[in-house]
C-alpha positions, 0 to 999 in steps of 0.5 A, spaced: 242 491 195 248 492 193 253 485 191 258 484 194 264 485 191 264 479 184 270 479 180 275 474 183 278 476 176 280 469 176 287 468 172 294 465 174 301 465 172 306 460 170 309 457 178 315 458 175 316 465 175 313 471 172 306 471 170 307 471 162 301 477 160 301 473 152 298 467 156 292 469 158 290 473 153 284 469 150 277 467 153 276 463 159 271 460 163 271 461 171 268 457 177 262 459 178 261 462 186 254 465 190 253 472 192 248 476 196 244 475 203 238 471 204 234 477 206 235 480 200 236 475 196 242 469 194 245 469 186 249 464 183 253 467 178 256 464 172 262 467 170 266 467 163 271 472 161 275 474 155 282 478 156 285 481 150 291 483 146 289 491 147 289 491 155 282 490 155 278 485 158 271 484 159 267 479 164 260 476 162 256 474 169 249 470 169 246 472 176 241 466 178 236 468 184 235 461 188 229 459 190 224 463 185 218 458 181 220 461 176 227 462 172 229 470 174 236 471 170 241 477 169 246 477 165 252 483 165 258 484 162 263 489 166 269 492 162 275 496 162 283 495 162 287 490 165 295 487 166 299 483 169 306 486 173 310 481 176 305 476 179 298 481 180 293 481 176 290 488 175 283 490 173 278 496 172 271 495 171 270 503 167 263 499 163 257 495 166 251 493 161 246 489 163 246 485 156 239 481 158 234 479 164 230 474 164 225 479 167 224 485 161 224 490 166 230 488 170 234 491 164 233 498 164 232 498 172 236 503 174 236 499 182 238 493 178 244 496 175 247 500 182 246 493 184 251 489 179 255 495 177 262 495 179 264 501 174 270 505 176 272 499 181 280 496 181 281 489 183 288 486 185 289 478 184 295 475 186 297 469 179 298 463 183 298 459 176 298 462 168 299 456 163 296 456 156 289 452 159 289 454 166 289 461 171 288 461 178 288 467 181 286 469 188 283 475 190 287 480 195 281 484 198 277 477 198 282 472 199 278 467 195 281 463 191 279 461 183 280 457 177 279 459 170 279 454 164 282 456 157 275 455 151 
């Protein structure tokens, strides 16, 4: 099973202009969205991300599997370099690692990991808004919409 496409790197500018790229820089908490199919299996996916000075960012997903008896959890960060020119958001994911799983095993699954990975993927996302407390982007390839709050 391969997710389909994850980040909606959720960040936004400043309506009033060019987005400011020293205002995102920080840590963040997104909304939460779903992937998946029922055939193969619906998450939830929390998502927090933290942008830094240097160019480089890393996003922390929790994947919750819906509708098991037992809590089944994935959490993975994906990193790599990003930037802001004139009102898009770019970033590259160069690094996946699953952190931890509810499920030991899940950790070092090979399939698991092709699973979640989005290494050497680029994504586009349009600034709608980027203030010092909040970030909207909406994602060029999705067309969805996300909301992020400084923490």
């Amino acid at each position: 099973m391969r997710i389909s496409s994850l980040f909606l790197i959720l960040f936004s500018f400043s309506t009033f202009g060019a987005s400011d790229q020293s205002l995102a820089i920080g840590s963040w908490v997104c909304d939460s969205f779903t992937i998946g199919k029922e055939a193969d299996g619906i998450f939830d996916v929390a998502h927090t991300v933290e942008y830094r000075k240097d160019g480089t960012s890393t996003d922390i997903h929790i994947y919750r599997l819906r509708g098991m008896e037992e809590d089944v959890w994935l959490k993975v960060a994906h990193s790599g370099p990003w930037k802001i020119n004139e009102n898009i958001i770019t970033e590259e994911t160069t690094k996946t690692v699953i952190l931890d799983a509810s499920i030991p095993e899940l950790k070092n699954s090979p399939e698991m990991f092709d699973a979640v990975s989005y290494e050497g993927e680029v994504f586009l996302s349009d600034i709608i808004e980027l203030s010092e407390s909040k970030f909207i982007t909406k994602d060029k390839e999705l067309e969805e919409a996300g909301t992020c709050v400084k923490i």
